[in-house]
C-alpha positions as CSV (number, residue, x, y, z in Angstrom):
1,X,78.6,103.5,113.3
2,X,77.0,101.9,110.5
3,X,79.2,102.5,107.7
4,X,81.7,99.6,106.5
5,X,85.4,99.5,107.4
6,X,86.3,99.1,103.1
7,X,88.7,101.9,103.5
8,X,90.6,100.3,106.0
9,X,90.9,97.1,103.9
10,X,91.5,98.9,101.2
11,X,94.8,100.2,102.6
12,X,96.3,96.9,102.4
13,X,94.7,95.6,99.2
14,X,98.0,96.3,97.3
15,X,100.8,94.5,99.4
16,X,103.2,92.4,97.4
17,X,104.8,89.0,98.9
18,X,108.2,89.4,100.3
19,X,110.5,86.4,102.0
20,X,112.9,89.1,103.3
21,X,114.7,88.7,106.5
22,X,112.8,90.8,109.3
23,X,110.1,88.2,108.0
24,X,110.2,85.6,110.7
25,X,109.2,88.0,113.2
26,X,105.6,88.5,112.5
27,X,105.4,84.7,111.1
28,X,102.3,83.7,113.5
29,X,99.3,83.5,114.8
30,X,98.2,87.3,116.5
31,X,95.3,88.1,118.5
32,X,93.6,91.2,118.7
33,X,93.9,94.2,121.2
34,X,92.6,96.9,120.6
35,X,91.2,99.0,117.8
36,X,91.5,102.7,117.5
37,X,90.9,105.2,115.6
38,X,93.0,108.7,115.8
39,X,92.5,112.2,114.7
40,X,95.0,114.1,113.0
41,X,94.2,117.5,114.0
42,X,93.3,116.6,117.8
43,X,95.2,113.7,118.9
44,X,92.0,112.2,119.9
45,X,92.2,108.4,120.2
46,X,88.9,106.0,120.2
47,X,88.0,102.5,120.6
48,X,85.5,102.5,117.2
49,X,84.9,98.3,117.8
50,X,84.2,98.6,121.7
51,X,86.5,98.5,124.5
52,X,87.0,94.2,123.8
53,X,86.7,93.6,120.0
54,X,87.8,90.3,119.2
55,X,90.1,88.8,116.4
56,X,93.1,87.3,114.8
57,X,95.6,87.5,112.5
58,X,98.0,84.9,110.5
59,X,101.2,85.9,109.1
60,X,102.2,82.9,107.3
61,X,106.2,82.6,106.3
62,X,105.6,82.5,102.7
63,X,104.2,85.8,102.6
64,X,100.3,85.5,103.1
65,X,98.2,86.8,106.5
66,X,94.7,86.4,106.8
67,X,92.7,88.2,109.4
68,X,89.5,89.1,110.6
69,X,87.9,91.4,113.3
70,X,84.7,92.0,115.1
71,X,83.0,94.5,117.3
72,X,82.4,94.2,120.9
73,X,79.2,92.2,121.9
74,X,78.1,91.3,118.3
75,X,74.8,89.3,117.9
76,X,73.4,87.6,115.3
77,X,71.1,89.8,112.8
78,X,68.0,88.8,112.6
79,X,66.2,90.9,109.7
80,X,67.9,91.9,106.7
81,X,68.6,95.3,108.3
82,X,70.5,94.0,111.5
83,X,72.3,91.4,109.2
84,X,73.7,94.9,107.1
85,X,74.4,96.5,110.2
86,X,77.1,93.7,111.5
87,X,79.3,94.7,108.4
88,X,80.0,97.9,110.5
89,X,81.4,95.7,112.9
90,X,83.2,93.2,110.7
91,X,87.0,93.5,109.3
92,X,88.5,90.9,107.1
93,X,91.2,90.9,104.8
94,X,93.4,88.3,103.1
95,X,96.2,89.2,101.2
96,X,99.8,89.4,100.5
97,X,102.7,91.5,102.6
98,X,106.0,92.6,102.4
99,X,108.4,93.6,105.8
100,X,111.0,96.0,105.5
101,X,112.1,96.8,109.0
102,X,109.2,97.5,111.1
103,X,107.3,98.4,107.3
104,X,104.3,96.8,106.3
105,X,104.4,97.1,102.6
106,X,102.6,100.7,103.4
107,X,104.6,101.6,106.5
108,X,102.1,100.2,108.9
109,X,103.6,97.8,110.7
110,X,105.4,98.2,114.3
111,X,106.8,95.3,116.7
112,X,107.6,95.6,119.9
113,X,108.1,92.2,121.9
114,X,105.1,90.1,121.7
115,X,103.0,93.4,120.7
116,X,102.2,93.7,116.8
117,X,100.8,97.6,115.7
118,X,99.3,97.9,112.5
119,X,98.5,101.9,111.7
120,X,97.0,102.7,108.6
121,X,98.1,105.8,106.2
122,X,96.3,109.3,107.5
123,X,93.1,109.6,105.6
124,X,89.6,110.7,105.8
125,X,87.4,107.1,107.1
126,X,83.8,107.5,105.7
127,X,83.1,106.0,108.6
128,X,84.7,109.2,110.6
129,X,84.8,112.2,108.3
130,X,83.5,114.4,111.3
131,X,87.4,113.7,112.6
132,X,88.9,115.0,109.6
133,X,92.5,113.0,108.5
134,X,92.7,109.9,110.6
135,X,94.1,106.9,110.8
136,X,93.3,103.4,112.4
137,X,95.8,101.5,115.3
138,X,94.9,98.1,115.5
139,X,96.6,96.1,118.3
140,X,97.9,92.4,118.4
141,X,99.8,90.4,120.9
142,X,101.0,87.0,119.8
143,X,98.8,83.9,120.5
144,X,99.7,81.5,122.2
């Protein structure tokens, strides 16, 4: 898996701030799951950043969130090659959001107790055209 993850930030690269109501529930500090990836057409379900990625994500209450993501047992690069090849490993995105329900700007967004969901639209991931239409489920639970 060497190909980057711009796709996936690319599905949130056109959120919109929004103080609305359902906003104080996300308002917080997250910390990464899991990270999935699922096929349309089989149902399949993988782990694409390793059974124990690592990261965070901050939904501030006036409408910002900044996270960022890595892949299990990353190391330090240490030619120019290796150094490319962590950006397969690597998601990070700062932006804007809007809630509407359970909605992420995109319809993305699912909470359930201390468990945050984020699912990405169905599309095909250059990093997984072999799967056809898929879409990425990346788990939080609040910090604490």
């Amino acid at each position: 898996m060497r190909k980057s993850f711009t796709a996936l930030v690319l599905s949130f690269a056109f959120a919109q701030p929004s103080l609305g109501g359902d906003q104080g529930s996300v308002v917080g500090t997250w910390k990464l799951v899991s990270y999935e990836v699922e096929a349309q057409a089989s149902g399949e379900r993988g782990p694409v950043m390793g059974q124990s990625p690592t990261g965070y994500a901050a939904f501030l209450p006036e409408g910002r969130v900044f996270f960022m993501l890595t892949g299990e047992a990353r190391k330090p690069g240490k030619t120019d090659r290796e150094r490319a090849d962590l950006l397969s490993t690597l998601v990070a995105y700062t932006g804007t959001y809007r809630l509407d329900g359970d909605k992420w700007t995109t319809s993305v967004l699912k909470i359930e107790g201390e468990r945050l969901q984020v699912l990405t639209p169905w599309r095909v991931m250059p990093n997984w055209a072999d799967k056809g239409m898929s879409r990425s489920i990346v788990t939080f639970e609040r910090s604490r």
